[in-house]
KOLTORMI-139367 format. One record per residue: z, y, x of N, C-alpha, C in turn; residue in one letter. Coordinates in steps of 0.02 Angstrom, whole numbers, plus 50000, padded with zeros to 5 digits. Layout:
<atoms>
ZYXZYXZYXA...
</atoms>
This chain:
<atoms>
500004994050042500005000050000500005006250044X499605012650028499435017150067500235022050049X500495024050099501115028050095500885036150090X501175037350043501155043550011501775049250036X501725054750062502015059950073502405061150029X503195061950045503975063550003503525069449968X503825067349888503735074649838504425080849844X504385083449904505285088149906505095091949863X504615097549843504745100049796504955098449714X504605091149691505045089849635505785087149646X505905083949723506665084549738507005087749743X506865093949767507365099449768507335101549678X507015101749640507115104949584507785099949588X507625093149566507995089449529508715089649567X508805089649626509255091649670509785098649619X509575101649621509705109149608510025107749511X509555106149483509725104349404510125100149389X510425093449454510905090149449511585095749466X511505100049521512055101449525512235106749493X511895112749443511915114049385512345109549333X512175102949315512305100549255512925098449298X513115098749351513815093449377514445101849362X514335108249379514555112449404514945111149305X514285111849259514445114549176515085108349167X514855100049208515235094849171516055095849174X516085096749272516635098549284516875106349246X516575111249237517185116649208517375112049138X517055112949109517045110349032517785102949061X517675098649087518085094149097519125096349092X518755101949168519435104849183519775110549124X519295113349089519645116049030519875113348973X519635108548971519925102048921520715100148936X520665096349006521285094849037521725102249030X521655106949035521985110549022522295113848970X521885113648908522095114848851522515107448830X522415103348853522925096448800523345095948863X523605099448910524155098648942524665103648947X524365111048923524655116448920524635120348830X524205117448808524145119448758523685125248731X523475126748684522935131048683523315139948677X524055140348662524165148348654524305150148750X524685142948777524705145248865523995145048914X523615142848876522915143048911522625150748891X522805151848844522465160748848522995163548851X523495163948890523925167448893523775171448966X523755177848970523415182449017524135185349065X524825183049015525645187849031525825185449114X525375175849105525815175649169526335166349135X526235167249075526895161749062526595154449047X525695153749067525415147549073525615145149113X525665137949112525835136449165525365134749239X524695135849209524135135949258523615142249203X523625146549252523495155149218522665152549227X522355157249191521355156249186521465158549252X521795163549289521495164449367521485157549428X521815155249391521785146649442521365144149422X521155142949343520665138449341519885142749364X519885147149350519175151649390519185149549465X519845152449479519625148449578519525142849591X519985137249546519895131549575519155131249539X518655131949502517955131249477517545133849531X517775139849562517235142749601517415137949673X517655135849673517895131649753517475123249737X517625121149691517155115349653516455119049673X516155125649653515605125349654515385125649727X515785130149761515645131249818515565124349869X515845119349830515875113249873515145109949840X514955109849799514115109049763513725111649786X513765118249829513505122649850513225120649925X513865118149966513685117150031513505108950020X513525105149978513035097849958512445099849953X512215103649922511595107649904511305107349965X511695110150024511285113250069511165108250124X511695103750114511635098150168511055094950137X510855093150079510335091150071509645092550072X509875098950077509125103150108508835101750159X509485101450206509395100850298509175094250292X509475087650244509085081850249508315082350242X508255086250191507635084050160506855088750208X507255092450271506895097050307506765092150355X507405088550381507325082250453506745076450427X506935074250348506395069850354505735071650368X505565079150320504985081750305504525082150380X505145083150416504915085050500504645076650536X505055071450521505085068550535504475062750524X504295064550429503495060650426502905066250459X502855071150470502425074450492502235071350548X502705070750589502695069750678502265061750646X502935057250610502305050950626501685051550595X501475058650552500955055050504500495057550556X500755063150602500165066750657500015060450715X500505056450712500495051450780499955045750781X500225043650689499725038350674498895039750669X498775046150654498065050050643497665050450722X498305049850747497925053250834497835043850856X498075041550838498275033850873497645030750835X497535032550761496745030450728496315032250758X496155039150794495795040750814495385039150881X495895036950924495865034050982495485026050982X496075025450939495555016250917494985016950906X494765020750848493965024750817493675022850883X493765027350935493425029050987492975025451047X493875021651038493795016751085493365009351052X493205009450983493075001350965492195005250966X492025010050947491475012150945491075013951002X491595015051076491205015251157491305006451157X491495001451128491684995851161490804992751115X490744994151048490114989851027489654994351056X489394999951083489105003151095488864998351182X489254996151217489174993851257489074987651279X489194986351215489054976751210488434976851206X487564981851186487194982051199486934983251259X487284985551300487044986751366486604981051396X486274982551432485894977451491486124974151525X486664979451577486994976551624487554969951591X487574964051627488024958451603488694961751628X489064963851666489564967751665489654973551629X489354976551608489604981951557489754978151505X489264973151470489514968151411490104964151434X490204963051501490894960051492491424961851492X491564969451514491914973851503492034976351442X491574978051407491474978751334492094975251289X491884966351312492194961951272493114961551284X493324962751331493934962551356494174970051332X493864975851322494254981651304494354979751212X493834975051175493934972751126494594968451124X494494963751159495204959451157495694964451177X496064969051207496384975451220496524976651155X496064978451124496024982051043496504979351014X496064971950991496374967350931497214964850977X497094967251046497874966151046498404971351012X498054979751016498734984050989498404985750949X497994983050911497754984250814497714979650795X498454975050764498154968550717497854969150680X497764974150643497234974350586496584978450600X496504977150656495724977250660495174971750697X495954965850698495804959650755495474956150705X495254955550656494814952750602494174954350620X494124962150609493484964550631493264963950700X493594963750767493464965650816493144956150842X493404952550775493474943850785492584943350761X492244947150702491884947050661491104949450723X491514952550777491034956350794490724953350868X491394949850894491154943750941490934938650931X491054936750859490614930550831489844932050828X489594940450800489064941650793488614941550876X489084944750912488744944750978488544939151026X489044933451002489054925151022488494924950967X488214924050921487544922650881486944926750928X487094932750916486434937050933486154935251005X486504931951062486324932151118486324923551130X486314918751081486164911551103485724909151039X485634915250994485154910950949484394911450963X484124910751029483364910451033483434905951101X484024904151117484174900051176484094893151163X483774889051212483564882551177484234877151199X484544879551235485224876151245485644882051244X486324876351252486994881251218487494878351279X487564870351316487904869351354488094874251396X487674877651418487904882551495487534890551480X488174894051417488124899151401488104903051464X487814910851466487804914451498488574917051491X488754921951567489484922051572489714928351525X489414932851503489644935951436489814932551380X489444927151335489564924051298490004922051293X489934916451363490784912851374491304914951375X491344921751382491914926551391492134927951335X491744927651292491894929951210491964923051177X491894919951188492184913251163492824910851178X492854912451256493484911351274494064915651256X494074922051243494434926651217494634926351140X494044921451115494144921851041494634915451003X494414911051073495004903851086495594907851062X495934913951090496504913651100496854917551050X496554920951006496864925350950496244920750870X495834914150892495724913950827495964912250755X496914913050775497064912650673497144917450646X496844922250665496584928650590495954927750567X495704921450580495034921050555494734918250484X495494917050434495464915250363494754919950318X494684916650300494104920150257493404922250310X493454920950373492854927150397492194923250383X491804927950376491044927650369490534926650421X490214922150420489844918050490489244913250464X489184916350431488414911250384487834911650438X487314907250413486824907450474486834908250537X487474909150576487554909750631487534904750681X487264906450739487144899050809487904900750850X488414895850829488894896850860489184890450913X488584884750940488614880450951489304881051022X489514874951018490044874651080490564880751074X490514882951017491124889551030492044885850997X492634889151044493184885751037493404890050981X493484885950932494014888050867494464882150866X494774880750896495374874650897495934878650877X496304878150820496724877250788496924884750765X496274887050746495944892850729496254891950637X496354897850605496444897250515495744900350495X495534895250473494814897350446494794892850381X495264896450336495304891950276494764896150222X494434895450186494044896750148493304901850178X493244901450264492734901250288492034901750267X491664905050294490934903150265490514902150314X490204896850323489904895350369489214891450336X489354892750299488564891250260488014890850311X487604885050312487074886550368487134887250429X487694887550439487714889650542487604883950578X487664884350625487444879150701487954879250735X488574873950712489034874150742488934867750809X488554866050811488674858950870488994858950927X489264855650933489684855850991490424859050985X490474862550940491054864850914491614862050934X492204864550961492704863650987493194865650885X493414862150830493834860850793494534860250794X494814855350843495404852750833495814855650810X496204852650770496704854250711496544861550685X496194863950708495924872350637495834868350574X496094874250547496194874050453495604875950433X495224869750385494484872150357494544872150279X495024872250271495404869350201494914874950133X494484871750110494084874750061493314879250084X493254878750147492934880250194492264879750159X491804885650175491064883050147490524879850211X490474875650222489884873150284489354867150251X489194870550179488494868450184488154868650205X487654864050229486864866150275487124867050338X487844866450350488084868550412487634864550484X487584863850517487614858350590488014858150621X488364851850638489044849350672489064843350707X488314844450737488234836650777488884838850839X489124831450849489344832550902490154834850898X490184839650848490584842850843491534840050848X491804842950877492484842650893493184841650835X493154836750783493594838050726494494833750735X494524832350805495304831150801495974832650765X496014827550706496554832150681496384838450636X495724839350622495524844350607495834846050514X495914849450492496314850950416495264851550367X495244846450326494494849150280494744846250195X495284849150198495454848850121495164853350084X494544849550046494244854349991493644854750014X493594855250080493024858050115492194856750095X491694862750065491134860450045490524856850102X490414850150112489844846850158489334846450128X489214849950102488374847050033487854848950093X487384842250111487034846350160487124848350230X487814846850236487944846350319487874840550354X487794841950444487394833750478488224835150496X488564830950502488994827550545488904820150573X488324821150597488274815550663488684816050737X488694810750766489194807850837489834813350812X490074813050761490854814850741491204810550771X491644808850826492174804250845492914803950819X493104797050795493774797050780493684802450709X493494797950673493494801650601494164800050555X494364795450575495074792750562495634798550587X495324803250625495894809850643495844815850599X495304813250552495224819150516495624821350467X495904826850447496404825650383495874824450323X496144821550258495834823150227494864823750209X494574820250238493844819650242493644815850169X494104813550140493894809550078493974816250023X494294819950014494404824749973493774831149977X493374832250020492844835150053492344835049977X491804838449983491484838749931490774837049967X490474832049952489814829349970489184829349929X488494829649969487984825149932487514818649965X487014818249927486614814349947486294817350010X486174824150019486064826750079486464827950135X487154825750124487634826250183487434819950255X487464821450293487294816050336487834814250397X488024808150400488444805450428488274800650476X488554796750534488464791850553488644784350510X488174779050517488094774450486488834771550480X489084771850422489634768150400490334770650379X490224779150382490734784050372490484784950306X490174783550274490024788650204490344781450151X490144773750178490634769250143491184770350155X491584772350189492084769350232492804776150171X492404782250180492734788150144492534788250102X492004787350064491954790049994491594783949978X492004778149947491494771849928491364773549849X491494777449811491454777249740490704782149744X490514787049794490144790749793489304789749755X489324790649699488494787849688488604785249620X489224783449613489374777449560489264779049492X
</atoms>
């Protein structure tokens, strides 16, 4: 929820109209007590023979107020320290947005570069980022995935990425469980490490995951239709729910580590190695 700036001016009203209505409760109170303890002819009695004269009860009222008075004011001085106090952070956090701004926009700006060191530099002031902006480690996750696609999808192998790539793979190893939900359709992300990555309701529709490094990441409702996953790494891997309509999972090893592979959603176009599609889903067809 976006935090909204203290309303002091409708506080100080209300401030002020409470101690108004406290000043009326107490006289009214104390003239009560005074008339049913003294009686009503020694309460206006002006001679002297009350036993608490109206000049006591006026002082002791104006000393009540005067003590409402300096509440009043202490709450002023509160309500000045806070006022001072969100300014500074709201100026801190604006300058601290700004900087990030700056810095995530010289960092993609340079991931186009030519030079393979400026892109690798690039990628590490990113990981920097998503270290002191968690909430931009989604995006900054979204954007090394794109750059791991854009620079191996016309590559006819994937084993022996160039050393930018690998760098962004390897970086992405290490912060990938903010990756619930992210978006990665069509993408060539072959051999890249998401091991024990949260990529629960994922979309990977279509991508080229082969070689994929899985283990124990959460795919739990996951979309990887049409996906490719030859090869691919599923130790332990979580695919509760997970849509396969159309995905190759060929040389899958140790499918028996898989959680959950019978609960998966299949078709006739899913493709498996010979004897996994009886083995998990024997009712399939029926």
């Amino acid at each position: 929820m976006k935090r909204r700036p203290p309303d002091w001016k409708r506080f100080d009203g209300w401030v002020w109209a409470g101690a108004g209505v406290g000043v009326v409760i107490a006289f009214a109170l104390f003239c009560g007590v005074q008339l049913l303890v003294n009686g009503t002819k020694a309460f206006f009695d002006f001679a002297g023979e009350a036993k608490t004269p109206l000049s006591d009860i006026i002082s002791m009222t104006a000393t009540a107020i005067g003590g409402l008075a300096i509440g009043g004011v202490a709450v002023m001085q509160y309500r000045k320290h806070k006022w001072a106090e969100y300014q500074v952070a709201h100026s801190t956090k604006l300058e601290e947005d700004t900087k990030t701004g700056e810095r995530l926009s010289k960092a993609i700006e340079h991931l186009g570069n030519k030079e393979e060191h400026i892109r690798i530099g690039a990628i590490y002031e990113l990981k920097r980022l998503a270290e002191d902006s968690e909430r931009d480690r989604m995006a900054i996750g979204q954007i090394l995935l794109k750059f791991i696609h854009s620079n191996t999808k016309d590559k006819k192998s994937f084993h022996e990425p160039e050393q930018d790539v690998e760098t962004a793979m390897r970086i992405l190893k290490h912060w990938a469980e903010v990756f619930e939900g992210v978006q990665a359709r069509g993408m060539r992300l072959e051999g890249i490490w998401l091991n024990q990555a949260d990529l629960e309701k994922a979309n990977f529709w279509h991508a080229r995951l082969s070689g994929a490094h899985l283990e124990f990441a959460y795919l739990k409702e996951a979309n990887l239709k049409n996906t490719t996953l030859l090869g691919a790494h599923f130790w332990g891997t979580h695919l509760e729910g997970a849509d396969l309509r159309g995905a190759v999972l060929k040389g899958i090893l140790d499918t028996d580590e898989i959680k959950s592979l019978q609960t998966t959603h299949i078709d006739n176009n899913t493709r498996f190695d010979p004897g996994v599609r009886e083995k998990y889903f024997p009712d399939f067809g029926k």
